[in-house]
C-alpha atoms as a printed R data frame, in Angstrom:
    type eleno elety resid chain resno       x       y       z
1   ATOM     1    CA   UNK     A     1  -2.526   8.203   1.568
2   ATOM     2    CA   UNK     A     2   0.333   5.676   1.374
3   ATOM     3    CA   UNK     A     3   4.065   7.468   2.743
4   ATOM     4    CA   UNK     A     4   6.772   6.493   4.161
5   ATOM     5    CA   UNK     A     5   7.456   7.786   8.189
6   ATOM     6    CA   UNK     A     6   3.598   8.562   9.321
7   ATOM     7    CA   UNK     A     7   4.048   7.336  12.508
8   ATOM     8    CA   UNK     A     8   6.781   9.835  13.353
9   ATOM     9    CA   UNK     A     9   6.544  13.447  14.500
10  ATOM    10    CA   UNK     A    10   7.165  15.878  17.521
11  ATOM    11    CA   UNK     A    11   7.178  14.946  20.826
12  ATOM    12    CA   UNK     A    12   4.791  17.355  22.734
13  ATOM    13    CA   UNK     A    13   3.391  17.262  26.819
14  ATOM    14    CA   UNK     A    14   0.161  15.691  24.939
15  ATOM    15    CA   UNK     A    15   2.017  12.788  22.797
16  ATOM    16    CA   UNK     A    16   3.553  12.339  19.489
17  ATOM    17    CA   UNK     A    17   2.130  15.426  17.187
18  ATOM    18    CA   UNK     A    18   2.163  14.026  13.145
19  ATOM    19    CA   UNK     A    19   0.387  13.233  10.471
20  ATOM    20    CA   UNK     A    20  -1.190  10.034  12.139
21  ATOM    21    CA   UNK     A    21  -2.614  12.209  14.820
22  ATOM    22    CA   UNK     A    22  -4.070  14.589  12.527
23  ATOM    23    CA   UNK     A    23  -6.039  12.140  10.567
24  ATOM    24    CA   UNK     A    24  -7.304  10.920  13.753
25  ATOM    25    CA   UNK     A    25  -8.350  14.935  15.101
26  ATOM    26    CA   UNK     A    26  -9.942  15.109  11.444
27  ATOM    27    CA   UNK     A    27 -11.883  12.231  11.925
28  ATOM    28    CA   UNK     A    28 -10.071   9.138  10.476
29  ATOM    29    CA   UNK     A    29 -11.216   5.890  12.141
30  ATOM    30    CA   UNK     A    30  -7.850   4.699  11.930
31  ATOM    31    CA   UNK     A    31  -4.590   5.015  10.536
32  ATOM    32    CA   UNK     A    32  -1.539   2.374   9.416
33  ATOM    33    CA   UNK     A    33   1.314   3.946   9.904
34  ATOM    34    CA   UNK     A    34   5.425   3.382   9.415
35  ATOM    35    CA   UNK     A    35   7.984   4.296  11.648
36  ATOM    36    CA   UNK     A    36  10.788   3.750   8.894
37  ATOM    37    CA   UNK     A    37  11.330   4.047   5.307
38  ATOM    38    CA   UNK     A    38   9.400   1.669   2.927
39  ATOM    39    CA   UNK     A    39  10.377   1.215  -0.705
40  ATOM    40    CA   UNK     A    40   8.104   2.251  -3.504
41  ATOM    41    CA   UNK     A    41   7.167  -1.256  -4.976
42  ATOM    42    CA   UNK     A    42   6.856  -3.158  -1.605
43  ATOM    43    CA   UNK     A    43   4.506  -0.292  -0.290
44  ATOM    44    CA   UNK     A    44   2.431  -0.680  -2.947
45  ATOM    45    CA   UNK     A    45   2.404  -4.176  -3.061
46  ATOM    46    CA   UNK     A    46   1.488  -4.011   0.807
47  ATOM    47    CA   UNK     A    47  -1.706  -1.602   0.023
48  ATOM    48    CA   UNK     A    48  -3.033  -3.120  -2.845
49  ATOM    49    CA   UNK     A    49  -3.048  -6.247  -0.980
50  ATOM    50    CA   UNK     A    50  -4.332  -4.460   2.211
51  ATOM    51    CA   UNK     A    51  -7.306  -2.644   0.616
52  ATOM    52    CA   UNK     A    52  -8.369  -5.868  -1.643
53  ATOM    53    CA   UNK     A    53  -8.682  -8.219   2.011
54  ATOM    54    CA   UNK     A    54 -10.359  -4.926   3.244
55  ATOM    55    CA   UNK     A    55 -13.013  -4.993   0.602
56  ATOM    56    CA   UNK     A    56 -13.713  -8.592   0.768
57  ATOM    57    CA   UNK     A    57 -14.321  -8.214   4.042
58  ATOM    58    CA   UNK     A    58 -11.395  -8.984   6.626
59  ATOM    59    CA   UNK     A    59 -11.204  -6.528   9.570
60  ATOM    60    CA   UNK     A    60  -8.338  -4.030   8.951
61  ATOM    61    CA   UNK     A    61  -5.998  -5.568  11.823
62  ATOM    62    CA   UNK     A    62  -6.529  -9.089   9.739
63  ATOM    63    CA   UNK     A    63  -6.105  -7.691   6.101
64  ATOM    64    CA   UNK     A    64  -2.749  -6.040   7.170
65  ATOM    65    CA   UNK     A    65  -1.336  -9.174   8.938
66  ATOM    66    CA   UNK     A    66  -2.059 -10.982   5.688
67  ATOM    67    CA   UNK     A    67  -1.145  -8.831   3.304
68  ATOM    68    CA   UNK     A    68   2.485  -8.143   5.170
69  ATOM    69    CA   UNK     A    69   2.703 -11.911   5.326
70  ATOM    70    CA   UNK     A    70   1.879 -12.106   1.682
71  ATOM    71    CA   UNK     A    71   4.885 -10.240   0.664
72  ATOM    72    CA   UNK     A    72   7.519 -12.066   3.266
73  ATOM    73    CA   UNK     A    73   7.101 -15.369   1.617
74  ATOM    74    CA   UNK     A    74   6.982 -13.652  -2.160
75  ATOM    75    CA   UNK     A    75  10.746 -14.831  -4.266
76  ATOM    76    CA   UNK     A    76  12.403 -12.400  -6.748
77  ATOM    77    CA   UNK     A    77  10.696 -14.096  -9.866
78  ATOM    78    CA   UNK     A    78   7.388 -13.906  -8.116
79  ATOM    79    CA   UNK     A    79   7.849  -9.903  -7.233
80  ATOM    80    CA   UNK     A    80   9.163  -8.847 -10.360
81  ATOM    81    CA   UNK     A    81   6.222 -10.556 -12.381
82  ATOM    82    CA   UNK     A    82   3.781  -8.908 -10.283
83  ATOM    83    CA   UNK     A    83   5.200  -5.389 -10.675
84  ATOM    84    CA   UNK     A    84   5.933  -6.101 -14.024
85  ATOM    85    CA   UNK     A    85   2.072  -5.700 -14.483
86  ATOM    86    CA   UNK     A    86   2.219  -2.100 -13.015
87  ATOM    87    CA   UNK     A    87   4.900  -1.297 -14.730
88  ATOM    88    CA   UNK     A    88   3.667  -2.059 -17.287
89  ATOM    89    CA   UNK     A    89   0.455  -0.931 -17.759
90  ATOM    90    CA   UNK     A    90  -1.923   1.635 -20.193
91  ATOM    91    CA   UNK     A    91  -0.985   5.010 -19.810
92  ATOM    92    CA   UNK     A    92  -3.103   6.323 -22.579
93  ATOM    93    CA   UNK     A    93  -6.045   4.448 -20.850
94  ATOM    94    CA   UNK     A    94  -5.216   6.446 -17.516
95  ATOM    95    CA   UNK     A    95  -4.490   2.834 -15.667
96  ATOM    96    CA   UNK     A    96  -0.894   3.723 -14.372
97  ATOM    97    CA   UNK     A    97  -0.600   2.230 -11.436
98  ATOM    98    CA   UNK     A    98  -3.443  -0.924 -12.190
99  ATOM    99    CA   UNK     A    99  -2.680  -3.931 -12.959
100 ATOM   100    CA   UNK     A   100  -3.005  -4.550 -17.333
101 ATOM   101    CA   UNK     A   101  -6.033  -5.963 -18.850
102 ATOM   102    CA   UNK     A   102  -4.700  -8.991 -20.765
103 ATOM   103    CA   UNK     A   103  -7.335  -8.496 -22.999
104 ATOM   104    CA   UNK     A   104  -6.579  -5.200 -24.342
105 ATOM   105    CA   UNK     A   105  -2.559  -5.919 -24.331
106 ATOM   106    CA   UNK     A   106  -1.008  -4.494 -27.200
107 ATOM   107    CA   UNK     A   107   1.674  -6.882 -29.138
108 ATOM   108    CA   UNK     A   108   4.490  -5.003 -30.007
């Protein structure tokens, strides 16, 4: 789950009540959550990056440090040519959302 304002919620006797907190009570072994809006592209920028330094094996406190760094040093040029290759990607194939195979790129 990827959304903008997890982190916020009511204010009860026991703490903040939300969506964080319920994926905790459900079981979750954590939770990265936003207290503010977050714009489409940079969010998913953020968690792709998160989730591939999670799967080669950074802890999860690590991967998001690096991955939010990542994106603060990124220029214009540099962000629009990697969203370019979501944006542009195979919707017949059922990849919206991945990154295109080169080798399958249709000339047009």
């Amino acid at each position: 789950l990827s959304a903008c304002c997890t982190a916020l919620g009511a204010v009860k006797g026991e703490g903040v009540v939300g969506l964080a907190r319920a994926l905790l009570f459900a079981g979750a072994s954590s939770v990265v959550c936003t207290l503010w809006e977050v714009g489409d592209e940079s969010q998913m920028l953020l968690m792709q990056r998160f989730y591939a330094l999670v799967c080669k094996g950074l802890d999860l406190s690590s991967a998001l440090h690096h991955a939010q760094s990542s994106l603060r040093v990124l220029t214009a040029s540099q962000l629009n040519k990697t969203l370019d290759t979501w944006v542009h990607s195979d919707v017949t194939r059922g990849k919206v959302g991945a990154p295109k195979d080169k080798s399958t790129a249709e000339v047009g």
